[in-house]
N, C-alpha and C positions, 0 to 999 in steps of 0.2 A: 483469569483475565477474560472478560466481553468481548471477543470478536466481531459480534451480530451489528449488523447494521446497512443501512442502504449505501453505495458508492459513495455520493456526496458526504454522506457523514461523517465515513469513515477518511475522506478525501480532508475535509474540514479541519476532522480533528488533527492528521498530523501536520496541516499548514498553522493550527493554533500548537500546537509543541511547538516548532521551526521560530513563532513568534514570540513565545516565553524564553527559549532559548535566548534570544537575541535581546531580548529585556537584561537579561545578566540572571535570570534562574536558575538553578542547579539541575543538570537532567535526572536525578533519581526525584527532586520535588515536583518536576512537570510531570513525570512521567505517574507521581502519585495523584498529582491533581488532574489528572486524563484518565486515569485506571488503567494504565498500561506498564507495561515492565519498561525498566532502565534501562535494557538491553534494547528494545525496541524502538526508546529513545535516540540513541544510538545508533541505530541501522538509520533511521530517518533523516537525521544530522547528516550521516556520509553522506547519502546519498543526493541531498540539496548540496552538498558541498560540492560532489563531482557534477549533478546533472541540473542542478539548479531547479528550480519551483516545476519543471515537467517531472521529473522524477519523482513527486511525491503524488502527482495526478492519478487517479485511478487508470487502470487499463482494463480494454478487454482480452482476457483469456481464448487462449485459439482451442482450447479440450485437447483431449485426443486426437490424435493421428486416426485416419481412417483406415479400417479394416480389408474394404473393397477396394481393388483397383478402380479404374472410369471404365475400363472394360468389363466387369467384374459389377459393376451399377449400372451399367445400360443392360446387360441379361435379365434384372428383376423386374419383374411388370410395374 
């Protein structure tokens, strides 16, 4: 499976799953005609089901926790 891709695209592609779905498609067929797995299929579904079209939105990742306290980051020059 392709994971690579910019936000939007990958944002695109599973609002275009969400839309075959709803055409009456089979999710193991959408999910061959996107190059994704069925199971992927799937998570996507729930979660337009529970959180509706924000849920399948890109987000940004917060990383890691920081290591330094603020105390501990105002010592370093």
């Amino acid at each position: 499976m392709e994971r690579r891709g910019i936000k939007q695209e990958l944002e695109a592609r599973r609002f275009r799953a969400i839309a075959l779905l709803g055409d009456g498609i089979k999710a193991c067929e959408v999910a061959r005609m996107l190059g994704v797995t069925a199971g992927a299929i799937s998570q996507w579904n729930s979660v337009h089901e529970a959180e509706g079209s924000d849920g399948l939105r890109s987000r940004q990742h917060p990383g890691p926790a920081p290591k330094l306290s603020e105390e501990q980051k105002a010592q370093v020059p």
